[in-house]
TITOR-841254 format. One record per residue (C-alpha): y, x, z; residue in three letters; residue number from 1. Coordinates in Angstrom, 1 decimal. Last residue first. Layout:
     yy     xx     zz code pos
      Y      X      Z  ala NUM
...
! end
This chain:
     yy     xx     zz code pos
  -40.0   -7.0  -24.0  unk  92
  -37.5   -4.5  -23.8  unk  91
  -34.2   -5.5  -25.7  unk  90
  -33.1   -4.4  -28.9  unk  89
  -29.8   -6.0  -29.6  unk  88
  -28.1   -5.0  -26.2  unk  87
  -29.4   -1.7  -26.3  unk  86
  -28.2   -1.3  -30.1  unk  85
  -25.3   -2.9  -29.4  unk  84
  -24.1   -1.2  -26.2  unk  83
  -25.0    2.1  -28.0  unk  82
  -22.5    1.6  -31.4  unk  81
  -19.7    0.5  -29.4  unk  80
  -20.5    3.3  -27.1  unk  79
  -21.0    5.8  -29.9  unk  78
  -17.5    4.4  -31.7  unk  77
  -15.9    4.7  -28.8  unk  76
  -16.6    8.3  -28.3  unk  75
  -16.3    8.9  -31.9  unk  74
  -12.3    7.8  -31.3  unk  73
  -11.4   10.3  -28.3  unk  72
  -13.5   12.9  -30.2  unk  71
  -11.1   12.7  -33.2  unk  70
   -7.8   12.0  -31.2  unk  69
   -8.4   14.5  -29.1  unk  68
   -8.9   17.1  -32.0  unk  67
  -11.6   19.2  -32.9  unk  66
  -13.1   22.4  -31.8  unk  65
  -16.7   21.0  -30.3  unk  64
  -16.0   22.5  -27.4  unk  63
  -12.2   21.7  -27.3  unk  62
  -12.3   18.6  -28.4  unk  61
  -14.9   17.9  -25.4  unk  60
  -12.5   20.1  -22.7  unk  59
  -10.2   17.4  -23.8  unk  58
  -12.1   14.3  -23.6  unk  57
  -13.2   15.3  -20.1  unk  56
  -16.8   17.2  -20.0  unk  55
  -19.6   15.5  -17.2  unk  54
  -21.8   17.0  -19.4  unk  53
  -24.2   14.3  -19.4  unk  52
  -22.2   11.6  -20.2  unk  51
  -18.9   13.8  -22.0  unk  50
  -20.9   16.4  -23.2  unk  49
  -24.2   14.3  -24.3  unk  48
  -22.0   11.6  -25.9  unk  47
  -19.8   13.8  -27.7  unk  46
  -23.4   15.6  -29.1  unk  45
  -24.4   11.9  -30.2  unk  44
  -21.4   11.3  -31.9  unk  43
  -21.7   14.7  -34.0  unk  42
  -25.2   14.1  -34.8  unk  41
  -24.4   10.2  -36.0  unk  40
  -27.7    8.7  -37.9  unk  39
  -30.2   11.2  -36.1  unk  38
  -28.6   11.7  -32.9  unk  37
  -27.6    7.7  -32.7  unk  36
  -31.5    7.0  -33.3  unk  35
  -32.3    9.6  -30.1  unk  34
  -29.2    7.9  -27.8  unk  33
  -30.9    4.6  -28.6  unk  32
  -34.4    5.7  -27.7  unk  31
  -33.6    7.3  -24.3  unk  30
  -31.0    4.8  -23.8  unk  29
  -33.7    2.2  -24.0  unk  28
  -35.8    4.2  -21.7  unk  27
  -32.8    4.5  -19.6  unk  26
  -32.8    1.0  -19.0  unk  25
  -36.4    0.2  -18.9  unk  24
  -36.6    2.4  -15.9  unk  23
  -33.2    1.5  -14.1  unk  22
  -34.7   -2.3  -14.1  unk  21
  -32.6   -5.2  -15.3  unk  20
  -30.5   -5.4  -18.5  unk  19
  -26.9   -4.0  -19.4  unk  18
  -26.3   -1.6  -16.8  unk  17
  -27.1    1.8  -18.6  unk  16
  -24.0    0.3  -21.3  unk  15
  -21.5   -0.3  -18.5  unk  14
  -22.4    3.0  -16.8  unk  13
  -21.5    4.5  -20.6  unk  12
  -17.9    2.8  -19.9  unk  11
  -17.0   -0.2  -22.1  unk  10
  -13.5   -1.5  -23.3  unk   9
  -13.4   -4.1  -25.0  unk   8
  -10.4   -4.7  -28.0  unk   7
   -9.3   -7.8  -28.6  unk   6
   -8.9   -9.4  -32.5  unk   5
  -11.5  -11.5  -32.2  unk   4
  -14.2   -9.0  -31.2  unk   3
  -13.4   -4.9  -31.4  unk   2
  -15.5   -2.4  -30.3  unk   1
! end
């Protein structure tokens, strides 16, 4: 994600830690990381190796037989794309 011209970098932990309470928080995640499966399959699966999987970006590009560079920039994209849609969609 970029904002003015900077980049930010976020970790997933950064993204599970955005509001209060582990149990809204990975409900949100829950939800988010189900919409992101349905719009982007391929970023979601990068997301469940490297999160979940506990995969390195090479041993990803390697499962999913692509290049670094391609998962290395869908991984950002899916934590750009999770921070905002956690951070946008707050529990009530």
């Amino acid at each position: 994600a970029k904002r003015d011209g900077q980049q930010i970098k976020l970790s997933l932990d950064d993204v599970i830690n955005l509001s209060e309470g582990q149990d809204r928080t990975l409900v949100a995640l829950d939800d988010a990381l189900e919409r992101l499966s349905k719009l982007y399959p391929e970023r979601s699966q990068i997301v469940e190796l490297r999160f979940f999987g506990g995969l390195t970006i090479e041993e990803t590009a390697k499962v999913l037989n692509v290049s670094i560079d391609t998962v290395k920039a869908e991984w950002r994209l899916a934590k750009a794309w999770l921070y905002r849609e956690i951070s946008n969609n707050p529990e009530p």
